[in-house]
C-alpha positions in Angstrom: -12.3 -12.7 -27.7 -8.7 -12.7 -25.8 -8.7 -14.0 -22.1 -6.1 -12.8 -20.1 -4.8 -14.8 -17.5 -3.4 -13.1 -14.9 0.5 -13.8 -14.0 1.1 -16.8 -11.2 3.8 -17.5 -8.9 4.2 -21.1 -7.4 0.4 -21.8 -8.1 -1.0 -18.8 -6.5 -2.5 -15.4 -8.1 -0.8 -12.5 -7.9 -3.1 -9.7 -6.0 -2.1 -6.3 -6.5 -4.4 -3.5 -5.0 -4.8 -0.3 -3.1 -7.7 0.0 -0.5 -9.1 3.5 0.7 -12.2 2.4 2.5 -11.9 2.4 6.8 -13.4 -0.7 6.7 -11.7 -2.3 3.8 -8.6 -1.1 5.5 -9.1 -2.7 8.8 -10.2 -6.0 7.3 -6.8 -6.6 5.8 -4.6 -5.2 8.6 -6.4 -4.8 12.1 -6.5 -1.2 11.8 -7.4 1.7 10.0 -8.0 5.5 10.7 -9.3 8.5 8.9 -6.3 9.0 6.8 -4.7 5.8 5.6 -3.9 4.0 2.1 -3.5 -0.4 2.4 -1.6 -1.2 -0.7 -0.4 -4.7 -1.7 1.9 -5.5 -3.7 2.3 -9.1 -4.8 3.2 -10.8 -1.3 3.6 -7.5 0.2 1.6 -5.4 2.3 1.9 -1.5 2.9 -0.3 0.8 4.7 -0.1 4.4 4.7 -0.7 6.8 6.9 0.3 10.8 8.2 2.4 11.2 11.0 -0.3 11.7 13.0 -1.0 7.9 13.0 2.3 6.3 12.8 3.3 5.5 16.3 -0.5 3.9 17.1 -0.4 2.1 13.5 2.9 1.0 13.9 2.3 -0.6 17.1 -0.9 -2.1 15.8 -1.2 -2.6 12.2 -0.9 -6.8 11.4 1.1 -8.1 8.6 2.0 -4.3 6.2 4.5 -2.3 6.6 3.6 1.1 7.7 5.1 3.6 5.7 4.4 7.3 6.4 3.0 9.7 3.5 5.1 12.7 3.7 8.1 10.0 2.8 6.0 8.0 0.6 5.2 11.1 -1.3 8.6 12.6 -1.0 10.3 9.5 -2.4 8.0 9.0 -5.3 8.9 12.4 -6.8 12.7 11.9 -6.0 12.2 9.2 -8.1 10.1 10.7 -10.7 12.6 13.2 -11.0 16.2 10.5 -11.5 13.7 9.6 -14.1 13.0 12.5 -15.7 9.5 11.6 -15.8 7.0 14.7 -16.8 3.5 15.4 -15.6 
């Protein structure tokens, strides 16, 4: 049996993960609505939303970066696509 120790950095664990749930959402930024994504990334926070919610989130949202979809999604297949990555 292997254990696998996750990666540290100065002592601490490295959390990486991507929240869907209202609740879960709000817990870790101090606001949420019916169409948002909380990712994060190491020591950084990100939370995702449609343009809809980005003025209110923006003003409100604690510690992430609020990042709209559309551009999220937009830049992710720019990149995809400098890559040449396929489906």
């Amino acid at each position: 049996m292997t254990l696998f120790i996750p990666p540290q950095k100065e002592n601490f664990l490295i959390m990486n993960y991507i929240l869907r749930d209202e609740n879960a959402i709000y817990y870790e930024c101090g606001y949420s609505c019916d169409n948002a994504l909380f990712m994060k990334l190491g020591s950084e926070s990100f939370f995702l939303t449609d343009g809809r919610y980005q003025e209110d989130a923006k003003e409100n949202v604690k510690d992430a970066t609020v990042i709209s979809k559309e551009i999220y999604i937009k830049r992710q297949i720019e990149l995809s696509e400098n890559l040449k990555l396929k489906d």
